[in-house]
Each structure stands twice: as structure tokens, then as C-alpha cells.
C-alpha positions in Angstrom: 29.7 166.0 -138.5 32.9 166.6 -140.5 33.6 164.3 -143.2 36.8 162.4 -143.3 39.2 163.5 -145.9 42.0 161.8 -147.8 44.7 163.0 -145.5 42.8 161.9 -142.1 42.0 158.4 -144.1 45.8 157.9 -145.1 47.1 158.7 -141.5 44.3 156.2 -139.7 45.3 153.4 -142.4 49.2 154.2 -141.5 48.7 153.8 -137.9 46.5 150.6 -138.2 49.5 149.2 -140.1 52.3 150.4 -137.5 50.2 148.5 -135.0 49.5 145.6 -136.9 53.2 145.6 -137.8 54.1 145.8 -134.1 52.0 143.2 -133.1 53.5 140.3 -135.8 56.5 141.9 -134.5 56.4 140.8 -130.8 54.5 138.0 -131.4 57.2 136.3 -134.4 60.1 137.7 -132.0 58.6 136.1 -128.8 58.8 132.5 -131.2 62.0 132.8 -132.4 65.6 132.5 -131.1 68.0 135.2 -131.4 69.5 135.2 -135.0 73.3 135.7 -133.7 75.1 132.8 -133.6 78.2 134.4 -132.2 79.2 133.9 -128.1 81.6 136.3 -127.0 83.4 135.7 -123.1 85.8 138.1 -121.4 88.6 136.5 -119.7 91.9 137.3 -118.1 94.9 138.2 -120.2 97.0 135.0 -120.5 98.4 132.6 -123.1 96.7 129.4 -123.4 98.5 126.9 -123.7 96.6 124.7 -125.9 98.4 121.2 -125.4 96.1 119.7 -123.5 98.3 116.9 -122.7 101.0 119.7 -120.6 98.6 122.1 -119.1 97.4 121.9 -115.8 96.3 125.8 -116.0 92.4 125.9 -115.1 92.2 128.9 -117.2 93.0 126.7 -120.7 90.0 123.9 -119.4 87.5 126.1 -121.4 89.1 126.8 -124.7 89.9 123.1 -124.6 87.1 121.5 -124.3 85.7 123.5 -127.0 89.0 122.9 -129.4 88.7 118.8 -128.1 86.8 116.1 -126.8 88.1 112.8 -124.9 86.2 109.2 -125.1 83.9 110.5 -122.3 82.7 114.3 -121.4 81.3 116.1 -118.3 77.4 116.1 -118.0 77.5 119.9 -117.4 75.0 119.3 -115.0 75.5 115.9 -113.0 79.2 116.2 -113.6 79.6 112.6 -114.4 81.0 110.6 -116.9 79.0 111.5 -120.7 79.6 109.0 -124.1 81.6 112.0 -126.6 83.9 110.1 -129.3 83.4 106.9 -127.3 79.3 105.7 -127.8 80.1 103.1 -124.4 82.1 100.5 -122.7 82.0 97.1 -121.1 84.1 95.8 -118.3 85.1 92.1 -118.1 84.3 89.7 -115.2 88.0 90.3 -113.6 87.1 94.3 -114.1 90.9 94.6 -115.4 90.1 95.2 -119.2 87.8 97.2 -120.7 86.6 97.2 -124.7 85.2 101.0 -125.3 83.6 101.8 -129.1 84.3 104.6 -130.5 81.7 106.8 -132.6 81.6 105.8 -136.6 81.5 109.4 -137.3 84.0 110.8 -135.2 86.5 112.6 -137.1 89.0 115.5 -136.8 88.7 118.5 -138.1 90.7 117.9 -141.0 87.7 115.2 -141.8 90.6 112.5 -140.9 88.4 109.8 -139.2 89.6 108.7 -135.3 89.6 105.1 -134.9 90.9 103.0 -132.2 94.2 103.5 -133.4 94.3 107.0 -133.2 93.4 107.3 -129.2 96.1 104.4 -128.9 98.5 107.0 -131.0 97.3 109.3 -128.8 98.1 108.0 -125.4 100.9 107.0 -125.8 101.8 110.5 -127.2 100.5 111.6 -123.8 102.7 109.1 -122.1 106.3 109.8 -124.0 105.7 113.6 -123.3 108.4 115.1 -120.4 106.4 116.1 -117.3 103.3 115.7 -118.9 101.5 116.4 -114.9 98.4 114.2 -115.7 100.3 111.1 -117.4 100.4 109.1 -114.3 96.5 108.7 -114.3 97.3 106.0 -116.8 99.7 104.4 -114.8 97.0 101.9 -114.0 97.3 100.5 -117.4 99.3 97.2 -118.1 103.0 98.8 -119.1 102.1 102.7 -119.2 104.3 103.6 -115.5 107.3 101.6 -117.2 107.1 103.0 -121.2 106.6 106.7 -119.3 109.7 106.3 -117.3 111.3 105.2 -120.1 111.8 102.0 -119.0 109.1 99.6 -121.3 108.2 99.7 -124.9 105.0 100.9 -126.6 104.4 97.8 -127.5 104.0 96.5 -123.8 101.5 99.8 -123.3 98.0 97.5 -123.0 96.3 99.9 -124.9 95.3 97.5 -128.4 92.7 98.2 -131.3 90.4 95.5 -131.9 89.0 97.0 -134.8 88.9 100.4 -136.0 86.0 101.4 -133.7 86.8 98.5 -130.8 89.7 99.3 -127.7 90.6 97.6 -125.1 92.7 98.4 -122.3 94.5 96.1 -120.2 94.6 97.3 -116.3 96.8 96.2 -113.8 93.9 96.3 -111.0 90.3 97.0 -111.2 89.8 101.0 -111.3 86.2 101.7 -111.4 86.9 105.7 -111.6 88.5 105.5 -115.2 85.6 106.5 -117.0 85.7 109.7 -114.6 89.8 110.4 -115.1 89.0 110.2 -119.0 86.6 113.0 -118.9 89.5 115.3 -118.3 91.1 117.6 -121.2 94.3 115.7 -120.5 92.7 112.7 -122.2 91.3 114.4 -125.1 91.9 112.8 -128.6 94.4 115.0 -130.1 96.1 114.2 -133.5 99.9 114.8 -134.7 99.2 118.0 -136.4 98.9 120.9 -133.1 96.4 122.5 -135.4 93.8 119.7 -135.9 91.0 119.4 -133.4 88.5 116.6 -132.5 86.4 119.0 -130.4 83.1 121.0 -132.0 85.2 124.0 -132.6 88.4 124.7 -134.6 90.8 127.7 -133.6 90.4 130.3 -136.5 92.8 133.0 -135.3 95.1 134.4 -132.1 94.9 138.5 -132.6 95.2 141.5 -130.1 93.9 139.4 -127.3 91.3 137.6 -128.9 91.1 133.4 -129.6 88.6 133.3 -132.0 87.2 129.6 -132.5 85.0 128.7 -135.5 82.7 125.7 -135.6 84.1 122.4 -136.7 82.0 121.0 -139.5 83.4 117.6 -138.8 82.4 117.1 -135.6 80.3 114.0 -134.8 77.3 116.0 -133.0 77.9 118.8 -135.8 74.2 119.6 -136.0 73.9 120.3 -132.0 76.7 122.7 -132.0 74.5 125.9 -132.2 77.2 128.5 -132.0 79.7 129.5 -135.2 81.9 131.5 -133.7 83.4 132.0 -129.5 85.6 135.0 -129.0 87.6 134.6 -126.2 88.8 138.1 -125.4 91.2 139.2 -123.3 91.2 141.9 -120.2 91.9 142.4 -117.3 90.3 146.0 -116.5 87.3 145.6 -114.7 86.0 148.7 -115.5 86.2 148.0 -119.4 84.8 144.4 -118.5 81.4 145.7 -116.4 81.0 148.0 -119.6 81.2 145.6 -122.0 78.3 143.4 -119.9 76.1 146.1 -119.7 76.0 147.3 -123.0 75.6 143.1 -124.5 78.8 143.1 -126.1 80.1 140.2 -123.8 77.7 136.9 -122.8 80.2 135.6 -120.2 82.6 137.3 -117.9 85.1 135.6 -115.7 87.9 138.0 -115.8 88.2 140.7 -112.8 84.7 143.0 -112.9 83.0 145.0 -110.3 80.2 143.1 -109.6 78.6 146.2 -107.5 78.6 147.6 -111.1 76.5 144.6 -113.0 73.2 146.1 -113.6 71.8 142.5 -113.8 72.3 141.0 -110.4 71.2 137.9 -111.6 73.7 137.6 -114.3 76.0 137.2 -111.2 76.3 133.5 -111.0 78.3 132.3 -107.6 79.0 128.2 -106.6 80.6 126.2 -104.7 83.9 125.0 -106.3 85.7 121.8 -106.0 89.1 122.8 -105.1 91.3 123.8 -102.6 93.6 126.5 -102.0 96.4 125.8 -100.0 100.6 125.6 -99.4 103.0 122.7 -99.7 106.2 122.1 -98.6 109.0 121.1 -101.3 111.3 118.5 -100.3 115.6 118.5 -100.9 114.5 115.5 -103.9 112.6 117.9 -106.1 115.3 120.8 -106.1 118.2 121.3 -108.0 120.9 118.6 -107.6 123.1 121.2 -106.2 120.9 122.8 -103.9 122.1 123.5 -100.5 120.6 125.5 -98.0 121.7 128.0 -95.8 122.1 126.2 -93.1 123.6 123.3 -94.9 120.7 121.2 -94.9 117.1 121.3 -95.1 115.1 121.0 -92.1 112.2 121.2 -94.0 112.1 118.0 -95.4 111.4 116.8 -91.4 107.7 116.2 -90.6 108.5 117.9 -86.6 110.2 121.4 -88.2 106.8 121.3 -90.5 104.5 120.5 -87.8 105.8 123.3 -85.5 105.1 125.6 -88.2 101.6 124.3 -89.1 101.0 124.9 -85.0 102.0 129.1 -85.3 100.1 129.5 -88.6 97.6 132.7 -87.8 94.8 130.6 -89.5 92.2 133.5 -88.4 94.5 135.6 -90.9 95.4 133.7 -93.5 91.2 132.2 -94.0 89.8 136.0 -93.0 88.2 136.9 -96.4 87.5 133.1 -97.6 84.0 132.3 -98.3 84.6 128.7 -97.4 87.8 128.1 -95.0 89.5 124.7 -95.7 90.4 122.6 -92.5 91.7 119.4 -94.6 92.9 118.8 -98.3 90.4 117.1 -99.9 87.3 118.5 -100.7 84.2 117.3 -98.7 82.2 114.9 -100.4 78.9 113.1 -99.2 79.8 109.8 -98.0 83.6 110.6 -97.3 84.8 110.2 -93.6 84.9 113.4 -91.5 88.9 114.2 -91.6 90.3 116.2 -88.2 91.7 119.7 -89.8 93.6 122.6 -88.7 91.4 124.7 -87.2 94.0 127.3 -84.6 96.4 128.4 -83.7 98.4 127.0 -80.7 101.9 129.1 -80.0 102.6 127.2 -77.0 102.5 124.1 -78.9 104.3 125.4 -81.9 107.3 126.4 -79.6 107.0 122.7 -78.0 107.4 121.3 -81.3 110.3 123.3 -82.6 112.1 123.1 -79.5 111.5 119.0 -79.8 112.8 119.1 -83.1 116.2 121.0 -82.9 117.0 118.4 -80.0 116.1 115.3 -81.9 118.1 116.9 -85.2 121.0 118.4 -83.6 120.3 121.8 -84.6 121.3 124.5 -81.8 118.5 126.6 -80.6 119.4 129.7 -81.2 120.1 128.8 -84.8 118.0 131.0 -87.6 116.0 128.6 -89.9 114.8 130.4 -92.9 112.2 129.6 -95.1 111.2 130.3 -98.1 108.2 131.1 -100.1 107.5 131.4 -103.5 104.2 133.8 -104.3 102.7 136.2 -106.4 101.3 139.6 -105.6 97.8 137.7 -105.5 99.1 135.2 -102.5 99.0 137.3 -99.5 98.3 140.6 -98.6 100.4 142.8 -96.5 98.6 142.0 -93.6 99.0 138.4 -93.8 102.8 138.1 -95.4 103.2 140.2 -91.3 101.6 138.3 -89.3 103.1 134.8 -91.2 106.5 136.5 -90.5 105.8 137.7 -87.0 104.0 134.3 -85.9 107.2 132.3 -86.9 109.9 134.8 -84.8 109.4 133.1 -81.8 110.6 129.9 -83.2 113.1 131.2 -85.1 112.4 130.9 -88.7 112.9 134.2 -90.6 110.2 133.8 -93.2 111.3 135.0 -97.0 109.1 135.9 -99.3 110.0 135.6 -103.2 107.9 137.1 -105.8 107.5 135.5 -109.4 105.0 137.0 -111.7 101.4 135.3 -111.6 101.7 133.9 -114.8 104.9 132.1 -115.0 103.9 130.8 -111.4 103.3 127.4 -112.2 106.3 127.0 -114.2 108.5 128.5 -111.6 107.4 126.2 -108.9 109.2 123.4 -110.7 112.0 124.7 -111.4 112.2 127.3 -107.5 114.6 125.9 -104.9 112.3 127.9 -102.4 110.8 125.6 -99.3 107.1 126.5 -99.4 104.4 127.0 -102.7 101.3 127.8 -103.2 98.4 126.3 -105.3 95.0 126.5 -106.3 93.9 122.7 -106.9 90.3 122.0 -108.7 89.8 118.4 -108.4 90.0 116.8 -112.2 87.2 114.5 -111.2 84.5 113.9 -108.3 86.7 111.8 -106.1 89.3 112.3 -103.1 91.8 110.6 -105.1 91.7 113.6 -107.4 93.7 115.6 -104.4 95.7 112.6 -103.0 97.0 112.0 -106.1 99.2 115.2 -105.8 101.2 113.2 -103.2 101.5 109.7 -104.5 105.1 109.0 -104.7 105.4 108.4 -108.3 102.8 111.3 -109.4 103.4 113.2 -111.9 101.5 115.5 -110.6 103.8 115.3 -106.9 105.4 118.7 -107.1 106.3 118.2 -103.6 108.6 115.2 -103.6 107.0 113.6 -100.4 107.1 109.9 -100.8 105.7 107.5 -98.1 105.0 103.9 -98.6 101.9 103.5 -96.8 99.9 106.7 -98.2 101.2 104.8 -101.2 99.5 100.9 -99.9 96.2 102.9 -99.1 95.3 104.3 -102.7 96.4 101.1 -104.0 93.9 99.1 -101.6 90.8 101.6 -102.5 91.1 100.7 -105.8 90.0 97.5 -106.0 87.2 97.2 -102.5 83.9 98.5 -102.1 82.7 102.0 -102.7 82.4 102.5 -99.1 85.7 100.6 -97.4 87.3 102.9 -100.8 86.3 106.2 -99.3 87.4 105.2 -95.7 91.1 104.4 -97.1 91.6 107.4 -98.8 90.3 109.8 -95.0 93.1 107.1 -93.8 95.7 108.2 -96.3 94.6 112.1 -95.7 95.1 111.7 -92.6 98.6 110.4 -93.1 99.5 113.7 -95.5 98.2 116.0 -92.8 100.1 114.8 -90.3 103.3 115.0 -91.9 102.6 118.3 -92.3 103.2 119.0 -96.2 99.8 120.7 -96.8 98.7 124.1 -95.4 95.0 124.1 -96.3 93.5 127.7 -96.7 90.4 127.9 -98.5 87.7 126.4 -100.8 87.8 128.5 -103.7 84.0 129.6 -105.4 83.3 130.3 -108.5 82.4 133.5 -110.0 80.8 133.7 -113.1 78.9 136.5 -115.0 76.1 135.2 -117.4 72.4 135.5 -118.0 71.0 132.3 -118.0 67.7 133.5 -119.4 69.1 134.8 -122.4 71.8 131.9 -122.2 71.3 128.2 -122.0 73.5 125.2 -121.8 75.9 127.1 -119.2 74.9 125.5 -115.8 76.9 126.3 -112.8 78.6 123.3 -111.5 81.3 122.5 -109.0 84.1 121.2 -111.4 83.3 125.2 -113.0 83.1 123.0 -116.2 80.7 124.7 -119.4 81.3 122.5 -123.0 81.2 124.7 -125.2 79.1 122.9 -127.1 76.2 122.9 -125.5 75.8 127.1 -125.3 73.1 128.5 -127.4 70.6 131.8 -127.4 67.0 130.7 -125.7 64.0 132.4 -127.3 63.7 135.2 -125.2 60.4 137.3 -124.0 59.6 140.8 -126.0 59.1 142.2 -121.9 62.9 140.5 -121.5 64.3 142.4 -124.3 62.3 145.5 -123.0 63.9 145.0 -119.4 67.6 144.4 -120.8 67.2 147.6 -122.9 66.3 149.1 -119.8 68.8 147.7 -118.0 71.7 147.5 -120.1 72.3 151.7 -120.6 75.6 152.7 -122.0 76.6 152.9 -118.8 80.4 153.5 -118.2 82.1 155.6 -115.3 
């Protein structure tokens, strides 16, 4: 037997150690949470707007709820209403007042505490602000409609500080879904000063496409925030976005990406949304004083010249690619009234009704109606913009198409003289009044100008009877915007999300596609995870 010399004894020990090593290794990293403390998403190139009192862009709800919070918050799994700055609430006896507390340690991020006084500040901030779109929502407290229409004084605005952590809020009538209208970013505390925050992060910069948001060390729920830094960067090639998934250099994608490409399949995270694509007529009221069509008035403002349109639409078309075709307006909810849709198409019908309405408006039959429609290069493709064009000929309407670009959309539509708009709604909170508001006369979310009284009555009424008798008046007030043909429902909308929620948690999908920011953080992940994501995420880019 050879004996063992120095050089065989100093490589055994060497290996020994390199497996001992290994072995700590695994078993302290399969304890442990990832050190980085960084969360980086890839979104579309846009400006936020970061008022939340003026946007009603879908693509700012993320960077604002992680810049501020409101009296309530999302659960980001149940959806409903969640204590943030506000700890709870009681209602009184004639449910018209309610006293909410507000956290002891809630401050900004300037370390400025907020008090009762400062969501009263706030409001009413909210309220004095031209077109702010969700103002209204307030409208059901005691003086809000009047001070916002410049008609009341603050002082009348039944919004009072009891103490500095005690407000109450006087109601006109009972309104059982406030807590739910406060959780949206509309209602978020905000403070004089654009760049103080009240959320769990502050914005630290705006450079070459990248929001970078830093943790707030005043926040109230500080210690829970696990992340110090979100990068919000921008693109828009989906190439560059699949690349920058694979090789873990992005956590969350919702920008344009080739999901084919996603080496992860179940990083690909598709739901359900709560929202409705669709078109809306714009009445003569919400266009330019001066505005005269070209045929000297506007026949589109008459429920009959609508309704004949609605009859041609080439619904198989227009729904062929949706993953959930829309029949009604509001989304469907359990316990909400089965609403009749538009399902077809009906030509014979749609001549009937256009022939009816030139008689009954004195508009000569051979007369060319035109109508316009203000999109984007995203609204319709070719094949649809033809057959929208070619299924209104026979009633002759010459359909004209304007083109604005995508992201000035939303402030073109308000300002457009065209006849006919298109929208992407996502219900603010998990009620049908969340879409019929869009229509209620004095809305200031009603970019449509339709106004009828007893659409109007039938909100009114829900709000103050049962949960039950509530959902049957608002399918009765649905019922009355569909059949004066203002809506054009297309599609529900999904959403489509790229995250790993076994490396990530706190992100859960959700219909509202709502994710706090402050509840993301890296889970303590598996040595055979890492070894599959090493795998799996090669430096793959083509």
C-alpha cells in the first residue's frame, strides 16, 4: 500500500472543505431572503402624471399608490376597503355622518404630521381643482357639488376636524360604498408642496426613462416596507423587454413583450380585469360653443340616429380577437341583474331605424350624415375601421376616422369636436356605480354630455335601500344608457402581467390590476429554484 503524502493529504483536506463550504452554503442560502432590496418594473414609455387628484390614466395608478396613500387602501387580495392613514370609522344611526381616526403616526414625508385637518386641506384642494374627473365622487358630501361648481364656500364643505386625529363628514344621504370610493388614488392625502408624499415611497429622481422611488422613512408602516428602491423604467421594445426578463434584470413587466419568448411560462400572469372597453357618443353640450356640424346640426345627439347605428355595428369584427366580448357596460358582478346586451348585427333593422329617424327629424333621405371618430393607431385595425365604414354606407353615414397620438388621447377627447370616442374604463371600485357614474348628468367624469333625469333618480334611489333592491336599480339605470344608445360595448379587457411569484411575493393578481407597492418583497427562495432560474434565465436575446 502506498502511503499518503503531504500533497495527496492537502488536496483531500481542500476538497473536504469545498464540500463542507458548499453545503453551509445551500443550506444558509435556502434560510435566507435575497439580500437586494431593489424592485425594478418595465413599463411603457409615458409621462406620469403624478397629481393624483387630475389623472384618470391607469398607467400612473402604480406609481401612485407607492408615492401616496388615502384613509383606506385596497386589500391586494380581497380588493376591499383596508385601514392605511385612517386606523377605522363609525357611522351614525341616520348613516349620514361618519367620524374616521386617523393614524397617530401618520406623517408625510417631510416628517410633517397629517391630522384631520390636513385630509380636510386636502379635499377640498381636490374639489377647487378644474376638471378634476373624480371630484364628483364627493358630491355626496353636505356642500362639496356647490363649493366645486363654484357656487358654496369651503366653509359649507361638511368635511370638519374634531381633533387632530378625529373627522367627520356630513352626507347628504346614506352612502354605504364610501369607504370603497376612498380607496382610490384620487383620494389620497396629498400635501401643498407636489414633492411631499404620504405614501411608503418618495420620488428620488425622473432620468432617461427611469422614475426611481426611494423608501419613505416616515411612513407609518415604515418597518413593513421591505423594498428601498422601485425603478420604474421605461420601454416600449418588446424585444429589449423579454431580454431584460430573462436575464433578471426586470421583476415585473407590463410594457409590450413577446410572451412566446418568456422562458418562464409561469412568470406569465393573465386575469380577469374589471373594465370595459368600449365607444361613446359625444353630445352638441360638451363641444366647442361654436361648433356646428356639417350638416348644420348634429344628429347624433338623437337616441334613433344612434340606435340605427348600434343595429349595423359588425360586432363579430369589432369583438373578433377579445378574450372576453362585452354585451353591456357594466362589468358583471355576482348578485347584479342579467342586463340584455348587444350581441348582432341586424342590417335590416339598422336601415328601419335610420329611415324612421330622418322622417321624424326632417332630414331628407338621401342626405350624407357623417360621423366622426376620434382614435389612435391602437383602436382599430384596418380590417375593422372597413368593415365600420362599409356597414354604415347603406344608411348613409360616411364614417371619418381622426387620428390623435395614443398618449395625448385622453386629453384630446375633451377638447375633440369629433361625434364618437373611445375608452378603456377600469372600474375605480367593485360596484356598477363605478361605470354609471360616467353618465350621471353632473359627473365629472361624463365626457359624453348625456343627461337624463331618471338614470339620474335611479342612482340616487340605490343609495340609500337595501344591498339587493341597490343592485336592481342600477341594471334599471343600465338599461336606460343602453337604450339611448350612447355606449358601444366591445370588450372586457385582461390583464397581463409578467412576474415570478415564487421569487416575488405581495404581487397578487386581482381584477382592479391593483399591486401596493408596499407590500412587494423577495421570498426565500429554494437552492434547486435558483439552479432552475440559472437554467432558465440564459442570456438569451435574438
Amino acid at each position: 500500500m502506498n502511503k499518503l503524502n503531504w500533497k495527496n493529504i492537502l488536496s483531500i483536506f481542500l476538497i473536504f472543505i469545498a464540500v463542507v463550504t458548499q453545503l453551509v452554503a445551500e443550506d444558509d442560502f435556502e434560510n435566507r431572503s435575497l439580500p437586494e432590496k431593489s424592485f425594478t418594473i418595465v413599463e411603457s414609455t409615458q409621462k406620469h402624471e403624478l397629481n393624483p387628484h387630475i389623472t384618470t390614466n391607469s398607467h400612473d395608478s402604480t406609481i401612485l399608490n407607492g408615492l401616496f396613500e388615502g384613509l383606506f387602501s385596497y386589500n391586494p387580495v380581497t380588493l376591499e376597503p383596508y385601514p392605511a392613514i385612517a386606523t377605522d370609522y363609525r357611522i351614525s344611526r341616520d348613516k349620514k355622518r361618519w367620524t374616521i381616526t386617523i393614524r397617530e403616526d401618520a406623517k408625510f414625508s417631510n416628517g410633517e404630521k397629517i391630522t384631520a385637518q390636513s385630509v380636510r386641506e386636502c379635499w377640498l384642494r381636490l374639489l377647487s381643482t378644474p376638471k378634476a374627473p373624480y371630484a364628483s365622487l364627493l358630491d355626496i358630501i353636505r356642500g362639496a357639488k356647490e363649493f366645486r361648481n363654484g357656487t358654496g364656500s369651503e366653509q359649507d364643505v361638511g368635511i370638519y376636524p374634531a381633533s387632530e386625529t378625529k373627522l367627520s363628514i356630513y352626507l347628504t344621504k346614506p352612502a354605504n360604498y364610501l369607504a370603497k370610493v376612498l380607496c382610490h388614488s384620487s383620494f389620497s392625502i396629498t400635501h401643498p408642496e407636489p414633492d411631499v408624499y404620504s405614501g411608503a415611497f418618495q420620488l428620488k429622481s425622473v432620468m432617461n426613462g427611469i422614475y426611481t422611488l426611494e423608501k419613505n422613512p416616515y411612513y407609518w408602516d415604515s418597518k413593513n416596507v421591505f423594498m428601498e428602491n422601485v425603478f420604474f423604467v421605461q420601454s416600449d421594445d418588446a424585444e429589449e423587454n423579454v431580454y431584460l426578463y430573462n436575464t433578471g434584470n426586470a421583476d415585473w413587466i407590463t410594457a409590450n413583450v413577446y410572451s412566446e419568448k418568456i422562458i418562464d411560462k409561469d412568470a406569465i400572469q393573465i386575469n380577469a380585469e374589471f373594465a370595459t372597453m368600449y365607444y361613446f357618443f359625444k353630445n352638441s353640450s360638451k363641444k366647442q360653443a361654436d361648433f356646428v356640424s356639417e350638416n348644420g346640426e348634429n344628429v347624433w345627439d338623437y337616441p334613433e340616429f344612434r340606435n340605427a347605428v348600434l343595429e349595423a355595428i359588425p360586432w363579430d369584427v369589432f369583438r373578433k380577437n377579445a378574450s372576453v366580448p362585452a354585451t353591456t357596460f357594466v362589468y358583471p358582478l355576482t348578485g347584479y341583474p342579467t342586463v340584455e346586451g348587444f350581441s348582432y348585427t341586424d342590417e335590416f333593422e339598422a336601415s328601419l331605424k335610420m329611415k324612421e329617424a330622418r322622417q321624424k327629424y326632417d332630414i331628407p333621405q338621401e342626405q350624407i350624415l357623417v360621423l366622426e371618430f376620434l382614435i389612435t393607431k391602437y383602436t382599430l385595425s384596418d380590417e375593422a375601421k372597413q368593415a365600420f365604414s362599409d356597414a354604415l354606407l347603406p344608411l348613409g353615414v360616411e364614417l371619418k376616422f381622426t387620428e390623435v397620438n395614443p398618449y395625448s388621447y385622453l386629453a384630446e377627447v375633451g377638447k375633440s369636436n369629433a361625434d364618437l370616442f373611445a375608452y378603456n374604463w377600469i372600474g375605480d371600485f367593485a360596484d356598477p356605480l363605478a361605470f354609471l357614474e360616467l353618465f350621471r348628468s353632473d359627473s365629472s367624469l361624463n365626457d359624453s354630455g348625456w343627461k337624463n333625469e331618471q338614470f339620474d333618480a335611479l342612482l340616487d334611489k340605490a343609495a340609500v335601500v337595501s344591498a339587493n333592491e341597490r343592485l336592481e336599480l342600477l341594471a334599471q339605470a343600465e338599461n336606460l344608457l343602453l337604450d339611448s344608445g350612447m355606449v358601444i360595448p366591445i370588450m372586457h379587457p385582461v390583464c397581463f402581467n409578467v412576474v415570478d411569484s415564487k421569487e416575488i411575493g405581495g404581487w397578487f393578481a386581482n381584477a382592479f390590476d391593483v399591486h401596493p407597492l408596499k407590500y412587494i418583497y423577495r421570498k426565500i427562495v429554494t437552492i434547486q429554484h435558483l439552479k432552475s432560474k440559472t437554467k432558465s434565465r440564459c442570456f438569451y436575446k435574438s
